[in-house]
C-alpha positions in Angstrom: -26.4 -20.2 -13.5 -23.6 -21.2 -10.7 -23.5 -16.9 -10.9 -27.0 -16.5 -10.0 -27.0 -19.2 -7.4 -23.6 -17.2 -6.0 -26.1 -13.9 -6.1 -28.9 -16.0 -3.7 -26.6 -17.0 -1.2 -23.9 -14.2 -1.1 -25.2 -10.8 -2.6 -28.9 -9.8 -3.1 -31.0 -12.6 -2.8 -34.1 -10.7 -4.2 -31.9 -9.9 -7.7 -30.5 -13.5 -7.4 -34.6 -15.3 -7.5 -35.4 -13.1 -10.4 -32.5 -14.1 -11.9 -33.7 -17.0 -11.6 -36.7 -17.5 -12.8 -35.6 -15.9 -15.7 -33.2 -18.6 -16.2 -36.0 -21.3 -15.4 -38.0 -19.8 -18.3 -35.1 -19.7 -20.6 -34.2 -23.1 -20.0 -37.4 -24.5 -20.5 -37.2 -22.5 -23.5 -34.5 -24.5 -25.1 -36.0 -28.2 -24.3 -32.7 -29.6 -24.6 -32.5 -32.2 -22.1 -28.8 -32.4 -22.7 -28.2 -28.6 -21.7 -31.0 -28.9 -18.6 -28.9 -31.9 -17.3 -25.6 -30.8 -17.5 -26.3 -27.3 -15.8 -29.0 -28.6 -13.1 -25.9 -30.9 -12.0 -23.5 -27.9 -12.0 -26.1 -25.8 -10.0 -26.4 -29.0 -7.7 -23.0 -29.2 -6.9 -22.5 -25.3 -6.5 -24.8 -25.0 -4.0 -23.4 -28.0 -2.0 -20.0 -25.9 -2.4 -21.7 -22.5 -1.5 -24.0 -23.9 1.8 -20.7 -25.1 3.1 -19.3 -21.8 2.6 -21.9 -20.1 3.7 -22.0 -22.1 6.9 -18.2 -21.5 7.1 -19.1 -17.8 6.7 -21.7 -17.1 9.5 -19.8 -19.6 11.9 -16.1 -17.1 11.4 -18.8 -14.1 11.6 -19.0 -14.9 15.0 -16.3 -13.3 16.7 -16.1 -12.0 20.3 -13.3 -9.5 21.4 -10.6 -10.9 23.0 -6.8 -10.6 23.6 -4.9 -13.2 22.3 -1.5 -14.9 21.4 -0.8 -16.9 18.3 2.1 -17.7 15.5 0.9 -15.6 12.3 3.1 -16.9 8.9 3.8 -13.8 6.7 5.0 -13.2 3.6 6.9 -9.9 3.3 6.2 -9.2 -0.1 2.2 -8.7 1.2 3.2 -6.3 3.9 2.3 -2.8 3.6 3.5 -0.2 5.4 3.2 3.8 6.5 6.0 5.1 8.5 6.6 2.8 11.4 3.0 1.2 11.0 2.4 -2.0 8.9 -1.1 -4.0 8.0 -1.6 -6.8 5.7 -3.5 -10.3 5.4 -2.0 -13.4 7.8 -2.3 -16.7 8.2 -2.2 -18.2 11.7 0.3 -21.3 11.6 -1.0 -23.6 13.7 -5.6 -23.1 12.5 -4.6 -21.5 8.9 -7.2 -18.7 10.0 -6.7 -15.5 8.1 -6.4 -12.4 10.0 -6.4 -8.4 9.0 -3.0 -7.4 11.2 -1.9 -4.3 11.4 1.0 -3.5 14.5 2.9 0.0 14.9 6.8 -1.8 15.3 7.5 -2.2 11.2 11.4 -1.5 11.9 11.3 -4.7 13.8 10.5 -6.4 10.3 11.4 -4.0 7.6 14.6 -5.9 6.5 13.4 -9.3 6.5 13.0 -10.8 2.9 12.1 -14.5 3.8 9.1 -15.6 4.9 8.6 -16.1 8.5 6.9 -17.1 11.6 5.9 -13.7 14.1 4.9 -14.6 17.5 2.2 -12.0 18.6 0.0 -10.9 21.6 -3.1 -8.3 20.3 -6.4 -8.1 20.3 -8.9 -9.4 17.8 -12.1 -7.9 16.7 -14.3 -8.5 14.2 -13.3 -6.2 10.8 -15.7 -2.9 10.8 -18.8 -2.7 8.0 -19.6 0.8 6.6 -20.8 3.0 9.3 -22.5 5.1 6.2 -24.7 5.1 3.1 -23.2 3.8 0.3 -19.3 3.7 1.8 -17.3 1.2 0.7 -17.5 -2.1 2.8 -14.1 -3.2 4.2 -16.3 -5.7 5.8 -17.4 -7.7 3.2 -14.7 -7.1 0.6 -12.3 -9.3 3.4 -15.2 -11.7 3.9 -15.1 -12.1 0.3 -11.4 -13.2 0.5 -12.0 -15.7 3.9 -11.1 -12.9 6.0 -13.3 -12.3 8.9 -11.2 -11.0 12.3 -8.9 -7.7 13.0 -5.6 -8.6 14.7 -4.4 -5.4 16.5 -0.5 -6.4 17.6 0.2 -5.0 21.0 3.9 -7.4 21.0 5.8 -9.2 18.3 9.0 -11.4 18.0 10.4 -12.4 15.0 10.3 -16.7 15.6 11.8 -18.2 12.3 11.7 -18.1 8.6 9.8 -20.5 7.3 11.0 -23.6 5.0 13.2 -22.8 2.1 12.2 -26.2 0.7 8.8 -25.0 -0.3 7.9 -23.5 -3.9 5.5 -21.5 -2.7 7.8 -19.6 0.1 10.3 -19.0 -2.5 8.0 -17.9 -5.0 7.1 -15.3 -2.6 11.0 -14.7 -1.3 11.5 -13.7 -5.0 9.2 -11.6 -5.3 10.1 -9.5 -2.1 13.9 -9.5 -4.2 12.1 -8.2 -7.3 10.0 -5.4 -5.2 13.3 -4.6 -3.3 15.4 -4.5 -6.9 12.3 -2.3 -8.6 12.6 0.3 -6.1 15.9 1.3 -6.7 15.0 2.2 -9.9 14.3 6.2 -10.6 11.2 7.7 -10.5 8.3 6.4 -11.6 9.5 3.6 -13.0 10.1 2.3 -10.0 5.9 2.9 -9.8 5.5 1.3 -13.5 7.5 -1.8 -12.7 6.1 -2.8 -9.3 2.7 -2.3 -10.6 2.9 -4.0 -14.0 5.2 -6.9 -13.3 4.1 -7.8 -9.6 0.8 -6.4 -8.7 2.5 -4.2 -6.2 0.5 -0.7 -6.0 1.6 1.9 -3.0 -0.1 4.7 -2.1 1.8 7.1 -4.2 0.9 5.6 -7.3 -3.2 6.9 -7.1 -1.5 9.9 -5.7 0.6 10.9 -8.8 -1.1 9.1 -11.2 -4.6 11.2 -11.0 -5.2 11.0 -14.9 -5.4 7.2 -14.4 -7.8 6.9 -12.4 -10.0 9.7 -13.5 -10.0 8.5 -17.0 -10.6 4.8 -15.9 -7.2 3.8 -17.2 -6.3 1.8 -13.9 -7.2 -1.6 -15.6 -3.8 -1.2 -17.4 -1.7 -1.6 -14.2 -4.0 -4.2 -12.3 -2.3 -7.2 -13.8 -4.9 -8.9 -16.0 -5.5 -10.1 -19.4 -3.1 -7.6 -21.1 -0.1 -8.7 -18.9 -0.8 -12.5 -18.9 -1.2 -12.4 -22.9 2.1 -10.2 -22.7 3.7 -12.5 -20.3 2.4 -15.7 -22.4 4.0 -14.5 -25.8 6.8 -13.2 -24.5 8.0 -17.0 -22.9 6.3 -18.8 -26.1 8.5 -16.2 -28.0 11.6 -17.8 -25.9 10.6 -21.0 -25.6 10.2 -21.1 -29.6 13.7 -19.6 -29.8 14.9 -22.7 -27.6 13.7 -25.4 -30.3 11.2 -26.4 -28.1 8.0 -28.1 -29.2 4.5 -26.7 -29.1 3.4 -29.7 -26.8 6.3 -28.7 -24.4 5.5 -25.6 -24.8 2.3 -25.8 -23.2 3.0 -28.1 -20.8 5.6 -26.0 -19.3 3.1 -22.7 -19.6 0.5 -24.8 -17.6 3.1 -25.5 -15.5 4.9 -21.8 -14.9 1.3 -19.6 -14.7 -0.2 -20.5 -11.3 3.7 -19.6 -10.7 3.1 -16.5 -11.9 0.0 -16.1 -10.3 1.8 -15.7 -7.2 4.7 -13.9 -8.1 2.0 -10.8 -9.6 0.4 -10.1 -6.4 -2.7 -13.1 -6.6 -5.2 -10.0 -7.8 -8.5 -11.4 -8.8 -8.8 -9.9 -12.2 -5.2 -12.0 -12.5 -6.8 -15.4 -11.0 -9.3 -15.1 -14.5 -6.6 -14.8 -17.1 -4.5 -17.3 -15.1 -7.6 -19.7 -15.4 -8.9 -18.8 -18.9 -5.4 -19.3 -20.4 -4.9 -22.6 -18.3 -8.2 -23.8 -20.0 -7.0 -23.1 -23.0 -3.9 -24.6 -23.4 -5.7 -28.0 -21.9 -8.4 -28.1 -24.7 -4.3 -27.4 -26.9 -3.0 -30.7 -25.3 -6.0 -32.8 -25.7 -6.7 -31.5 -29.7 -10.0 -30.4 -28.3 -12.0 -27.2 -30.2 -13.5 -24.2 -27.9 -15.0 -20.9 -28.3 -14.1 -17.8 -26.6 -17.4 -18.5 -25.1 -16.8 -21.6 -24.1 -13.4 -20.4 -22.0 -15.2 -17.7 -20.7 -17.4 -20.4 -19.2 -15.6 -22.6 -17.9 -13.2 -20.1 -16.4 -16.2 -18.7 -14.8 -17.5 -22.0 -13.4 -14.0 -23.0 -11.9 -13.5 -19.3 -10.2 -17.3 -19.7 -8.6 -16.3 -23.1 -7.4 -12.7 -21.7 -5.9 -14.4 -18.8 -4.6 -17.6 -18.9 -4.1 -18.0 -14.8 -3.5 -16.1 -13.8 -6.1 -18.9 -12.1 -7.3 -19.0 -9.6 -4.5 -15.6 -8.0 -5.6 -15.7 -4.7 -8.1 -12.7 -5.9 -9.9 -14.5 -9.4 -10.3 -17.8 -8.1 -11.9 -15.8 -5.8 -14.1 -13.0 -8.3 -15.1 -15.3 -10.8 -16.2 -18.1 -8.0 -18.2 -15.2 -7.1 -19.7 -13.8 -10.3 -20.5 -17.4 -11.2 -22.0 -18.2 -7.8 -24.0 -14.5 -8.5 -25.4 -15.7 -11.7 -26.7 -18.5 -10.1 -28.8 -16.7 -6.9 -30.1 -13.6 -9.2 -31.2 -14.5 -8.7 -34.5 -15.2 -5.1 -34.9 -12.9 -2.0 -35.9 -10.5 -0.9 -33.2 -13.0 2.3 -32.8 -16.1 0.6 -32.7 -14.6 -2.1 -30.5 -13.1 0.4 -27.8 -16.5 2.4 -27.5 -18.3 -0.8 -27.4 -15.9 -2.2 -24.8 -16.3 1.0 -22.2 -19.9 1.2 -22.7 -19.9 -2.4 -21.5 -18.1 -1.6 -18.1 -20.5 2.0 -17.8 -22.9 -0.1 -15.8 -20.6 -1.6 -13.4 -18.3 2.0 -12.8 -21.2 4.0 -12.0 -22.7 1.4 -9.7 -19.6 1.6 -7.6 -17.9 4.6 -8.4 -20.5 7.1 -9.6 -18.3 9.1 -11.9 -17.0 8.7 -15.1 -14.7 11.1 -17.5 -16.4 12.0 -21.2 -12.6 11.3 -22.1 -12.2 7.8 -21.3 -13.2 6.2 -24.6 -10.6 8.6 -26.0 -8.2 8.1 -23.8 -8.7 4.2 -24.0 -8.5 3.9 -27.6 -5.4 6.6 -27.4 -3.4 4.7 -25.0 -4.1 1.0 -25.1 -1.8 0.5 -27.9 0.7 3.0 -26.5 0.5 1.0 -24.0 0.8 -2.5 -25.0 3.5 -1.6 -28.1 5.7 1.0 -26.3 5.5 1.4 -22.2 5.5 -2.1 -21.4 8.6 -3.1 -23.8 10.6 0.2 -22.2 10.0 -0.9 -19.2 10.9 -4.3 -19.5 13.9 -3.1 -21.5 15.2 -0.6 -18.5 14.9 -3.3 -16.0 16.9 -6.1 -17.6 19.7 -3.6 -18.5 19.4 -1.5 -15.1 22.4 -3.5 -13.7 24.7 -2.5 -16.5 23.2 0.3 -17.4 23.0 4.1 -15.7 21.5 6.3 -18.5 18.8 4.3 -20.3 16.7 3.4 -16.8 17.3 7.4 -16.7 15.5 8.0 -19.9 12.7 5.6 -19.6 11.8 7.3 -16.4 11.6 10.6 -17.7 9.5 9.2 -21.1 7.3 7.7 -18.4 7.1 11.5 -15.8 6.3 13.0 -19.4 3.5 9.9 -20.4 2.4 10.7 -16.7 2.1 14.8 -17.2 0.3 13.9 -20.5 -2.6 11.8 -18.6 -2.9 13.9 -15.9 -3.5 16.6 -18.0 -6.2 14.6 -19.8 -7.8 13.7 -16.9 -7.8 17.2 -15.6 -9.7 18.3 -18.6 -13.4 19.6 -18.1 -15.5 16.0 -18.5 -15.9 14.6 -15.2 -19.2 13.6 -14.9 -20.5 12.8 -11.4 -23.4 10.5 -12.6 -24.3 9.1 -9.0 -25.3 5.8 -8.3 -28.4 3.9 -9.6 -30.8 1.4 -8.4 -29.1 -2.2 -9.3 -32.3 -3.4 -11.3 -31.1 0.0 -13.1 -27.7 -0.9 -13.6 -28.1 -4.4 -14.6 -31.1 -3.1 -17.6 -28.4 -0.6 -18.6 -26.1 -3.7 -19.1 -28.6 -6.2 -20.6 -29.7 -3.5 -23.3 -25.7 -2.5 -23.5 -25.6 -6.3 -25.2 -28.4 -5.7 -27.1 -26.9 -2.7 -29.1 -23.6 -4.9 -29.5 -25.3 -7.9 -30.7 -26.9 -5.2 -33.7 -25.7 -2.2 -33.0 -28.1 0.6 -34.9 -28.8 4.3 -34.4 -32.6 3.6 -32.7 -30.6 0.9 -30.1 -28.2 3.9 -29.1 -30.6 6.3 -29.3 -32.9 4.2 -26.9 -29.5 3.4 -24.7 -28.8 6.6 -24.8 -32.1 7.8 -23.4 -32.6 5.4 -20.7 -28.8 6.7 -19.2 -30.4 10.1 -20.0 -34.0 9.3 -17.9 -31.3 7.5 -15.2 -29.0 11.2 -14.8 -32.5 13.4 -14.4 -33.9 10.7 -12.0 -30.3 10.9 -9.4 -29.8 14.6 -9.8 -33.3 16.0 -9.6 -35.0 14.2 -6.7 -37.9 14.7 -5.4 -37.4 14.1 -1.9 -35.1 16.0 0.5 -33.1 14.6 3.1 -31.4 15.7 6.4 -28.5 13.3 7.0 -25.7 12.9 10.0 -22.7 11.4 8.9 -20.4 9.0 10.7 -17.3 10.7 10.9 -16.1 8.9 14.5 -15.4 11.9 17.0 -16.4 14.5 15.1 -19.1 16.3 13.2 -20.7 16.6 10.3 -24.3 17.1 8.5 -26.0 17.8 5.0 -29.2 19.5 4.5 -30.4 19.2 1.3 -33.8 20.0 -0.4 -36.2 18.7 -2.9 -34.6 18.5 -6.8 -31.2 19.9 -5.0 -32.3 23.5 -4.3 -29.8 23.9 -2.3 -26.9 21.8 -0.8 -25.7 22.5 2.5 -23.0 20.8 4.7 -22.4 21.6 8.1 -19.2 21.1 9.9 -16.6 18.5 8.0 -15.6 15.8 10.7 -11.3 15.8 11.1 -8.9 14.1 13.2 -5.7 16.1 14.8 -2.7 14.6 12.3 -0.1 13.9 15.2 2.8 15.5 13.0 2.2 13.5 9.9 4.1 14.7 6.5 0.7 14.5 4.3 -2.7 15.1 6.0 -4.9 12.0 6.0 -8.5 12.8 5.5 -11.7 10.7 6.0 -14.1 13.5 4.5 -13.8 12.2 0.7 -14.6 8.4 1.9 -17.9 9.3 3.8 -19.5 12.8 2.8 -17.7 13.6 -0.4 -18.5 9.8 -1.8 -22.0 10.3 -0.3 -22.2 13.1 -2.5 -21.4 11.6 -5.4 -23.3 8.7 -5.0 -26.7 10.5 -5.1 -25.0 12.6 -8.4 -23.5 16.2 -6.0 -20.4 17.4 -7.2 -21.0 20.4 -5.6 -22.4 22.3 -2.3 -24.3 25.7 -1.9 -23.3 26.5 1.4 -20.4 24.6 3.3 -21.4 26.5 7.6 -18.2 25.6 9.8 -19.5 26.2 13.2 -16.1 26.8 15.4 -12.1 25.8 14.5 -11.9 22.4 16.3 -10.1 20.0 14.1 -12.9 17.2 14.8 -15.7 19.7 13.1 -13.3 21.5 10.3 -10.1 19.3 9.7 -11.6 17.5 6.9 -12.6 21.1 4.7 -9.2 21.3 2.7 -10.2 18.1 0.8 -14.0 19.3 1.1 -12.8 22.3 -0.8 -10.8 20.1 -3.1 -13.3 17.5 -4.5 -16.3 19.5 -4.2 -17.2 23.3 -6.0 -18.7 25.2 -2.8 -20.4 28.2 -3.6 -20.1 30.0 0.0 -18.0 28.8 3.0 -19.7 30.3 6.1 -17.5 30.9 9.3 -18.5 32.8 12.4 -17.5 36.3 12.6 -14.0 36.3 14.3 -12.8 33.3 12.6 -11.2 34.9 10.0 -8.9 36.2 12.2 -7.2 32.6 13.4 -4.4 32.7 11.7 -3.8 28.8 12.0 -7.7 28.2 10.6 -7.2 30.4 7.4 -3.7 29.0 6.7 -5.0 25.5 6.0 -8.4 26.8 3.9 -7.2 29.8 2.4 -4.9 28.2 -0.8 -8.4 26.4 -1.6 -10.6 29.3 -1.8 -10.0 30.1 -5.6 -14.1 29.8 -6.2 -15.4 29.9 -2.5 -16.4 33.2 -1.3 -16.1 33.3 2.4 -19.0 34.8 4.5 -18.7 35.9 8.0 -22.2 35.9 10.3 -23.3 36.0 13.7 -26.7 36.0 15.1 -29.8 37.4 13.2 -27.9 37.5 9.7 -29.5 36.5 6.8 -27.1 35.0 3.9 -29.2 34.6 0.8 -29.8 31.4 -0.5 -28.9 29.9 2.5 -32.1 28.1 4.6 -31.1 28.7 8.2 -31.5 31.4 10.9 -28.6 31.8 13.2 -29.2 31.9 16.7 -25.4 32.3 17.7 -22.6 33.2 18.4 -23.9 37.0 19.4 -20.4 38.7 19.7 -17.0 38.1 17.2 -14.7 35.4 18.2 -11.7 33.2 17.3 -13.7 30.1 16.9 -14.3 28.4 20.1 -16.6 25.9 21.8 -18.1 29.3 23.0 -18.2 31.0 19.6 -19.9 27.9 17.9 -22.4 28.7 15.5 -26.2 27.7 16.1 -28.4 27.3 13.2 -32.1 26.5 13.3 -34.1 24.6 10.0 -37.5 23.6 8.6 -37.0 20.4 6.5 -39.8 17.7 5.7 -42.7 19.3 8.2 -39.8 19.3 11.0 -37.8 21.9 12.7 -33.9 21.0 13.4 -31.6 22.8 15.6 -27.2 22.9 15.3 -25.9 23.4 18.3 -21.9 22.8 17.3 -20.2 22.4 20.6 -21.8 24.9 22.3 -21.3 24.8 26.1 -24.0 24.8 29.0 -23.8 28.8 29.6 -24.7 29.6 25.3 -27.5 28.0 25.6 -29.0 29.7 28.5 -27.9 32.8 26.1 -29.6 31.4 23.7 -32.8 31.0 25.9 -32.6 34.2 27.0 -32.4 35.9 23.6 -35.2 33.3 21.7 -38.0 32.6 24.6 -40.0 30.7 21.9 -37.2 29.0 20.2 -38.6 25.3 19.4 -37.4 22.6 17.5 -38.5 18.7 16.1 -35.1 17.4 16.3 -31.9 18.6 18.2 -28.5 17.4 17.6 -26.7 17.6 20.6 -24.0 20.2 21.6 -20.5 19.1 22.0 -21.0 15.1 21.2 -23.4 15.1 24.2 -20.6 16.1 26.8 -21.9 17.1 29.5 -20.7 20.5 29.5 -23.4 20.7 27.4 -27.2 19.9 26.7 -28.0 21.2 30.2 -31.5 20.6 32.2 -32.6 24.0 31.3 -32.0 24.1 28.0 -33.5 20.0 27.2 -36.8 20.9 29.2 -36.9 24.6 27.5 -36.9 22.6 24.0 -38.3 19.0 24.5 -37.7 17.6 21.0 -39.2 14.9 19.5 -35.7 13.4 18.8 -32.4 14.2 19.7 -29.2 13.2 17.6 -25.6 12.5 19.0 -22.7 12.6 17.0 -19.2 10.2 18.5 -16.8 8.5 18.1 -17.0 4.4 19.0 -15.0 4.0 22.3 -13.6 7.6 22.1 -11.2 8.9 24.5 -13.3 11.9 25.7 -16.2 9.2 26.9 -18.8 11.2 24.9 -21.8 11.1 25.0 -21.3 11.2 28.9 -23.2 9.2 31.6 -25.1 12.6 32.6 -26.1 13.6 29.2 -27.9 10.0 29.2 -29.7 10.2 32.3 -30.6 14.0 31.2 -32.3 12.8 28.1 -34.2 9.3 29.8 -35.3 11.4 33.0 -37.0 14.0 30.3 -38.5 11.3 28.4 -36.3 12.6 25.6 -35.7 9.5 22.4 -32.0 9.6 21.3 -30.1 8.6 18.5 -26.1 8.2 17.9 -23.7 7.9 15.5 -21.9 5.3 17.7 -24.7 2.6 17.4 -26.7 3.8 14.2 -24.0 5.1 11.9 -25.0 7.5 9.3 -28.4 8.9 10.4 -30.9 10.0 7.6 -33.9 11.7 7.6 -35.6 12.1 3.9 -38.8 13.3 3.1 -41.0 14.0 -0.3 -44.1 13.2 -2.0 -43.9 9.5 -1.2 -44.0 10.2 2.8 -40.9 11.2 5.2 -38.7 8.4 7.3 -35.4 8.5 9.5 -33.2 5.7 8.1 -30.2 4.6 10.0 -27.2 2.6 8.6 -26.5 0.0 11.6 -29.0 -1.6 13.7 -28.2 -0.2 16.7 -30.6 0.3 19.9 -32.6 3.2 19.8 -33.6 5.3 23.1 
């Protein structure tokens, strides 16, 4: 109940009132007075705990910009860093505010191991929301941890390290040693030990460990259940070895665990197994019976009351469905039992991920006890004899590159299956009718299971409305046209920022329009139209190319001779066939009419590709970043070119979108794509008074995020992400 009350207040309060009521009947049900007191005081007391919070919450949520100069205690073990940049989670000294820091001088603090006091002048905002449909919510996941302001560091200086007196500082100081120690070890167990042992997850790990991921295997290196049980039986193993007493024995596990807690990282998933085992050994002490059920209870009721929006956090949801279906299938064959467990977590993964690999049951049931019998002794092994030992670290880290080649292969395998993401009441029937089957598990339950994921998968991937969408991408550009039931996907332009010289590219593309995609069930695109070669409309197609099949790739006619364009799309065009076009070409299967560019070119502003629409009753018109002088071309050539809806050349510069060319089209709407407080000033001071002295309405990226328009048999609407101020 404290759960659904944690829904009202924190999540969707709609789902957390029908929850509700559900419970009221259910209760009233039982007509146990005994049960209805004990949980009506729990629900009392939570909500006491979670309209403090709450109040806490939209009190921190108001946050003005603002330069500022404070002490900030960090822990170096919770510092990550990228080449001479560094971010991570700190605590003011002197308020105990927590703030998301990130500063560009890590050198300055790269060799310190203790932890210490840095005095720092920035700049704090509030932390940016997702600027698009469906994105992942930086926002709100740091919100959920009590963080609620950005710290940009413009100056730091080192103070002091901090007392050596206290546990918790030393705690930490260790575990900087024990990172420090587990990188010298060779390749990738240097990757397994951080990860299993201390929480502590770079960004090379999702890099070379693709299988993982893709065959949902990453629960076996977020320190949880299977590492505290490991951890647990491994010191009661020692501690029995030591003669020491069972009483003892618990008291000094109760004791070391919230130690431990700290030393792996503080993960959530690791906060449940911490508790859950804590309970346990306390209903030990006192001679007190419980179920699994009962544990699972409690534990849940204690982490609600800790953290009251727990519940918002993917890992949370999943740890604990798993935690719960793990309780019910404890008594079935290892088989039965593993398919019962993933069909369990399906719900949840598709909600937030939208994909999931036909191989994970497999690969679960294969590698779980690999796993737990083999990988994690090794490893243990290697790092207690790495000191004194050259050759055997050696070998476990080539048994572990050849463990990794196996999984990767796996999860390379055909079996991907982009399911997209469905409605919550959706989800949450899928899980209430997943328990079902596992409480009496026959062939017409999984048949009817079965069908209802079935009627879920047509529902996502053959809609019946279109949409025309503008993504966020900051300074850039980017678009998707697609039509009813998915007859064709287009994308136009990619969004991409210039690299500055950095070793591996960093891409934004598979974070907005590629997880877009797969959240409404696309794994693929028809037609991907790159109107010029600036990197802010085409930077981001490499890893377009990568994630996504795309049937055509559609370039203006010239571009294939920039040699530095083609060098960074031309090792992913295995399956793409790239089509050249200019004005008045027809490509089949491919809803637009191009208006420009008239003549071959290398890809310039000049050269940018114009492509004209009709989607949901309305006309729309591309203009890339065509300048002022192609678009009186354009007028020139098309004297009764019209359109509903015009995005704006050039980010609304006002080198475009001239007088002319806004009075020759008077749309009904006209759409600017920019970066927030970009460094070109886009959309420009003229372009505005253009528009307003035409009477023109105006949207932008900058104050709406992601802008949809979608349209069907159940009407047509534009959509916008943010509440911004529409002109």
């Amino acid at each position: 109940m404290v759960g659904i009350v944690s829904i009202i207040l924190f999540g969707e309060s709609w789902l957390g009132w029908i929850l509700f009521i559900l419970w009221i009947i259910r209760i009233l049900a039982l007509k146990n007075k005994l049960v209805t007191l004990i949980t009506t005081i729990l629900v009392v007391i939570f909500v006491f705990i979670g309209i403090i919070n709450l109040q806490n919450t939209q009190k921190k949520q108001r946050i003005s910009n603002n330069q500022t100069e404070l002490d900030l205690k960090v822990y170096p073990d919770e510092i990550k860093s990228s080449d001479n940049s560094f971010y991570g989670t700190f605590e003011s000294q002197d308020s105990g505010e927590k703030y998301l820091a990130s500063g560009n001088d890590y050198k300055k603090i790269s060799s310190i191991n203790y932890p210490f006091i840095l005095h720092v002048k920035g700049e704090v905002k509030g932390i940016d929301g997702a600027t698009n449909f469906n994105q992942f919510d930086a926002k709100s996941y740091y919100q959920s941890l009590g963080v609620f302001k950005k710290l940009t560091i413009k100056n730091m200086t080192v103070s002091h390290e901090l007392s050596k007196k206290s546990i918790v500082n030393y705690i930490h100081f260790l575990r900087m040693k024990g990172i420090n120690y587990f990188n010298t070890l060779p390749h990738p167990l240097n990757l397994y030990a951080n990860s299993l042992f201390l929480g502590e997850m770079d960004g090379s790990f999702n890099d070379e460990l693709t299988g993982i991921k893709s065959l949902g295997l990453i629960h076996l290196f977020s320190i949880s259940g299977l590492h505290v049980y490991y951890i647990v039986s491994l010191m009661t193993l020692i501690l029995v070895k030591l003669r020491i007493t069972k009483e003892k024995i618990n008291i000094i596990l109760l004791i070391l665990l919230p130690t431990y807690f700290i030393l792996a990282g503080s993960s959530i998933g690791l906060l449940r197994s911490i508790i859950s085992v804590e309970i346990g050994l306390l209903f030990k002490l006192f001679s007190k019976k419980s179920t699994a059920l009962d544990t699972w209870s409690i534990t849940f009721i204690v982490n609600l009351m800790m953290q009251p929006t727990m519940l918002l956090q993917f890992g949370c949801q999943l740890s604990y469905a798993l935690a719960f279906g793990l309780i019910f299938t404890s008594r079935m064959k290892t088989i039965k039992q593993t398919i019962m467990m993933n069909l369990v977590s399906l719900p949840i993964i598709i909600y937030k991920l939208f994909t999931w690999h036909l191989l994970t049951m497999l690969a679960n049931y294969l590698v779980i006890p690999i796993f737990s019998s083999i990988i994690m002794p090794i490893i243990l092994i290697a790092i207690v004899v790495s000191p004194i030992s050259y050759w055997i670290p050696q070998l476990v880290a080539w048994l572990l590159e050849l463990f990794d080649v196996c999984i990767n292969y796996l999860g390379g395998l055909p079996g991907n299956i982009v399911m997209g993401k469905p409605h919550i009441i959706v989800t949450l029937i899928l899980f209430i009718c997943t328990l079902w089957v596992i409480a009496e598990t026959t062939k017409r339950k999984l048949l009817i299971l079965f069908m209802l994921y079935l009627l879920t998968f047509m529902w996502i991937h053959f809609p019946i409305s279109g949409e025309v969408s503008f993504f966020d991408v900051g300074q850039g550009d980017s678009a998707l046209v697609r039509e009813p039931f998915n007859k064709s996907v287009n994308l136009i332009d990619t969004g991409g920022k210039l690299q500055f010289g950095r070793k591996t590219p960093v891409y934004q593309a598979d974070k907005i329009s590629v997880n877009y995609l797969y959240s409404i069930g696309i794994d693929y695109v028809d037609n991907l139209a790159l109107s010029h070669q600036d990197t802010d409309h085409v930077g981001d197609t490499p890893i377009i190319l990568q994630k996504l099949k795309v049937k055509n790739l559609i370039i203006d006619d010239g571009m294939q001779n920039n040699g530095s364009f083609m060098q960074k799309v031309r090792p992913y065009l295995k399956n793409t066939k790239l089509i050249t076009v200019k004005a008045g070409n027809k490509v089949k299967g491919f809803p637009f009419e191009i208006y420009h560019p008239f003549k071959p070119g290398l890809g310039s502003n000049e050269d940018s590709m114009v492509l004209s629409t009709q989607q949901g009753q309305k006309r729309w018109l591309f203009m890339g970043d065509l300048p002022s002088n192609g678009e009186k071309d354009i007028i020139h050539k098309y004297p009764q070119l019209k359109t509903d809806v015009l995005k704006l050349g050039h980010h609304g510069s006002n080198t475009s979108s001239s007088n002319e060319f806004l009075k020759f089209l008077h749309p009904e709407l006209s759409v600017i794509s920019a970066g927030r407080n970009n460094r070109y000033h886009h959309p420009s001071k003229e372009t505005l008074e253009k528009l307003n002295s035409n009477g023109l309405k105006y949207v932008n990226t900058q104050n709406q995020g992601m802008i949809s328009y979608r349209y069907g048999l159940f009407g047509k609407r534009f959509t916008e992400k943010l509440q911004g101020d529409n002109q």
